[in-house]
Each structure stands twice: as structure tokens, then as C-alpha cells.
N, C-alpha and C positions, 0 to 999 in steps of 0.2 A: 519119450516124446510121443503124443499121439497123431495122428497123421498129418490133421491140418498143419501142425505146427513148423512138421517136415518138409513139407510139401511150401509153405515160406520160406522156409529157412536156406541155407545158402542151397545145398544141393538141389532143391526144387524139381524132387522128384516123387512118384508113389513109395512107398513104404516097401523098402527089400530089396531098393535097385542103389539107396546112395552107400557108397564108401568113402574111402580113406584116399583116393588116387588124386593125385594133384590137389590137394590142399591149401591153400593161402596160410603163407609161414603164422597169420595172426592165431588158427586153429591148433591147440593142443592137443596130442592124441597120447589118450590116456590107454593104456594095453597090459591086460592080464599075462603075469609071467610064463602061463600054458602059452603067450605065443612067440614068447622069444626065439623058439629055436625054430618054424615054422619054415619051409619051403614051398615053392611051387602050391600057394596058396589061391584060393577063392575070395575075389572082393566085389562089392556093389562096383560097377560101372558108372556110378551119378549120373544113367542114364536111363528112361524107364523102361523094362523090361529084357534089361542086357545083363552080363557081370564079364568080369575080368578073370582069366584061369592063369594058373601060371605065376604069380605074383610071386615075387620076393622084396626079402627090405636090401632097402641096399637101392638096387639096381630098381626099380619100380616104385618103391616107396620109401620116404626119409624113414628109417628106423629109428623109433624113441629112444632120448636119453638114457628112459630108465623104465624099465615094466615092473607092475605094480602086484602084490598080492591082494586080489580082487573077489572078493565071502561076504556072505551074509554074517554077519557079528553075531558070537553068541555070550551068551552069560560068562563071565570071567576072561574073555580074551583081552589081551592087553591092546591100549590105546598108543599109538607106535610112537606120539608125539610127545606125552604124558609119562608112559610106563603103566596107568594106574587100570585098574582092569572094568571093562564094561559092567553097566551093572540094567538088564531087561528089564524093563516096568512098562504095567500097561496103563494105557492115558487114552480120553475119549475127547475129542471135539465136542466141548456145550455150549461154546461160544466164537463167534469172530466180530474180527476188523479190518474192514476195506478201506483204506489211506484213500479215496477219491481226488485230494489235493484238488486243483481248478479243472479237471477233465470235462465234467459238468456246466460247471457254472461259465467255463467259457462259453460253450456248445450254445448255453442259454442266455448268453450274454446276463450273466450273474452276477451283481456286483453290492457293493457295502460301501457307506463313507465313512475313510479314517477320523479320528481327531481331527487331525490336518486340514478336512477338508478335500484328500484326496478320494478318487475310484480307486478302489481293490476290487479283484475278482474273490469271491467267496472259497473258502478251503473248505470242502464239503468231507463227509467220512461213516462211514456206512458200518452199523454194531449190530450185531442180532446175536437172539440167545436161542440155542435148539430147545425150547419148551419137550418137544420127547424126547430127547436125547438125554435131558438132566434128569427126565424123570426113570433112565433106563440104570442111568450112572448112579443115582440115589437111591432105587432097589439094589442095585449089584451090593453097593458100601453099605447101606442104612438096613441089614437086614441080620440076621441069626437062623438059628436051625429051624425054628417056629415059622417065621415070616418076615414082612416088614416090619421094620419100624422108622416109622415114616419123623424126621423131625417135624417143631411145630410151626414152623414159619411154611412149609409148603403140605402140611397133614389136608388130604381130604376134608376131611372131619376133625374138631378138636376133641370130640367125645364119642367114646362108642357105651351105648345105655343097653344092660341086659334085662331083660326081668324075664325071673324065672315062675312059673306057674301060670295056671290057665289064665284067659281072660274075663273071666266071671271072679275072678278074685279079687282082692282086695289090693294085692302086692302089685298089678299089671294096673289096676286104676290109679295109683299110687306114683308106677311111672308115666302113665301117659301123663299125669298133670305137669310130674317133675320134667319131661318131655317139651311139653309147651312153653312151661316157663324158663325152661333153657334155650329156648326158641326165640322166646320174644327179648332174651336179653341179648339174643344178637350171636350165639352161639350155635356151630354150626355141630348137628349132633344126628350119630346113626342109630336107630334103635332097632337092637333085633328081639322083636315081639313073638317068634315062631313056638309055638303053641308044638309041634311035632319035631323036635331040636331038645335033647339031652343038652344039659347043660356044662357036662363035657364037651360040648359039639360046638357050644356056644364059644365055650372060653378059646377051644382051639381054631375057630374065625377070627376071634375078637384077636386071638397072636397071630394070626395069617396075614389079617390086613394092615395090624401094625397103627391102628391109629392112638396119640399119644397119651390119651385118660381112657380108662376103664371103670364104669361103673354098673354096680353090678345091686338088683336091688329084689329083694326074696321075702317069703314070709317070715325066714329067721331074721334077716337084717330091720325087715319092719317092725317085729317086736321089739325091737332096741330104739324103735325109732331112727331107724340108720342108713346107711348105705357104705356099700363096699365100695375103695376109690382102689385102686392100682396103676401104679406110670406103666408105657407098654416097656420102657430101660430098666423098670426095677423088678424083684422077684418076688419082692412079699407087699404085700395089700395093706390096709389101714380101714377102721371104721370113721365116717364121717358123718353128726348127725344132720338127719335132712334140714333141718333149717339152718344150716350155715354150710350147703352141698351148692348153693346158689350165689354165695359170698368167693367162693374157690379160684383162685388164678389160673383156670384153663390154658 
């Protein structure tokens, strides 16, 4: 518990003075097996800036029923209730929900009319999604030795466009057109035009960033009238020719 919370709570004290001394039978006191056999022991005084020496159970304090083996759980240990043994997995918050119920809407005098005809106060409920969080959890999962890969319902880009060779070339005027026209068809597309970028260098950005079509477009593919497509999930590439590279289910 953090301090405020202590500091309301029954003891109603700073943080390092409440104990266990005189308790209301309603509190259950839950105690690590190290302190069964414990004597002339040290406890908060629920009082702020005192403690109590000398403690014993018994005679000073009700001794618990039963003391507990109290560990952080590791991979394989048994569940005492179950038998069956823990199993670690990591999990990330991308999401929540705050039950708000009428806390709100009464505050606001917040209300709805049933069928009936009657006033209800509104049951309000609070959803949010961590936008960076999913997108920390979806690199972590969505990714391989290369890089991302990004699926396509949240891809940056749905196309990442290479051309290889100068810009006084034919093969670079060739994709800026295919560039445009994938533009205006509403397609969201990254083109690396880099003129000083091996096209080793190219391919292994284009698997860094993981965006989900790869196309790739050269003086060899232009002799065929063509272009290289590649999924960023698959290994091996495909010739598509350019006029049906605009027809494509990105």
C-alpha cells in the first residue's frame, strides 16, 4: 500500500510506525513461516514515530492460526490449492476498463429516461487503449531477426517502393509515376529513392521496418515490363507486370 492509502486506513498513521498490536478481531493477519518461532520481537506502535520492543505472540499479540510460506512464485512451483505447477508468462497492459457505475453521473446529476418513463442515473465506464503500448507489444511479437513486421491493419505504410538506379534513369521515372498513382489511389506508400544506398542496404531497411508489400522496381524488372512484389511474412518474391501492379490487394 502506498502511503496515502495507510495513512486512511485503520492505523492512520505515516508509513513505518503501524503494526499488528491491538487489532480489531475483523483484521486478518496473514504471517510468513520465518516468524513463527520469533521472540521478543520489534512492531510498529500505530503510533507515528514510536515502535513496540519486546513483542511476543501470545502474551502481546493473538498468534495466527496458521503461518504461511510467503515467495515470489517461480516457473514450475506448485499451486498448493490445485497441485498443478505455475506456468511465468509475460503480459503487457494495451488496454483498460474503469466500471465508473453512477459515481459521475450522480456528482452531475446525470440521468436517462427508462421505457417506463422512469429517472435512472446513467452507468458511465471508462475504455482506453495504450496507442504506444500496442505499438511496443506489436514490435516485441510482430517482428524476426531482420526487423518488423508490422501487420496490415496497423502498417505505417502499406507499401514500401524501391528503385534502384540513378534518377536520370528511366527505371526511377518509372517509379515516381507508379509512386503517384499509388498515391492517388489512396494508398499509403514509402519510397526509398536514395541514389547513395546499395541495394543491399535498401532491401535490408525495407526488412527493418517491416512494412507489409515490398516493391521493388530496376532496369532489369523494367525490361520485362515488371516489378518485383515480396510480402515482408514471405521469403521468395514474385514478378508482377506493371499494369496490373495497380489492380493488387495491398
Amino acid at each position: 500500500a502506498d502511503a496515502k492509502t495507510i495513512k486512511q486506513s485503520y492505523w492512520r498513521q505515516k508509513v513505518g510506525y503501524a503494526g499488528i498490536l491491538d487489532l480489531p478481531e475483523s483484521v486478518e493477519v496473514i504471517c510468513d513461516e520465518a516468524l513463527s518461532d520469533m521472540v521478543n520481537f520489534e512492531v510498529g506502535a500505530n503510533k507515528t514515530n514510536y515502535h513496540t520492543v519486546n513483542a511476543n505472540w501470545g502474551r502481546d499479540i493473538t498468534k495466527p492460526s496458521q503461518f504461511f510460506d510467503i515467495k515470489v512464485a517461480k516457473d514450475t512451483d506448485l499451486n498448493p490449492k490445485t497441485g498443478k505447477p505455475y506456468q511465468i508468462k509475460k503480459a503487457a497492459e494495451v488496454g483498460n476498463i474503469f466500471p465508473l457505475e453512477t459515481k459521475f453521473s450522480k456528482a452531475f446529476n446525470f440521468k436517462y429516461v427508462t421505457d417506463n418513463g422512469k429517472e435512472e442515473f446513467v452507468y458511465m465506464g471508462s475504455y482506453g487503449i495504450g496507442t504506444t503500448r500496442l505499438v511496443g507489444v506489436i514490435a516485441e511479437i510482430m517482428s524476426d531477426d531482420k526487423g518488423l513486421v508490422w501487420p496490415k491493419q496497423v502498417a505505417p505504410y502499406q507499401v514500401h517502393l524501391i528503385s534502384l538506379g540513378k534518377k536520370s534513369e528511366e527505371s526511377y521515372l518509372k517509379a515516381e509515376e507508379l509512386y503517384q498513382n499509388l498515391k492517388s489511389k489512396g494508398i499509403d506508400i514509402l519510397w526509398d529513392d536514395r541514389e547513395d544506398a546499395s541495394a543491399g542496404e535498401k532491401f535490408a531497411d525495407a526488412d527493418l521496418i517491416g512494412v507489409p508489400t515490398r516493391l521493388v522496381l530496376s532496369k532489369k524488372t523494367l525490361a520485362e515490363q515488371s516489378i518485383e512484389l515480396k510480402l515482408r511474412t514471405d521469403n521468395d518474391s514474385k514478378m508482377v507486370k506493371l499494369d496490373q501492379i495497380l489492380e493488387f490487394d495491398f
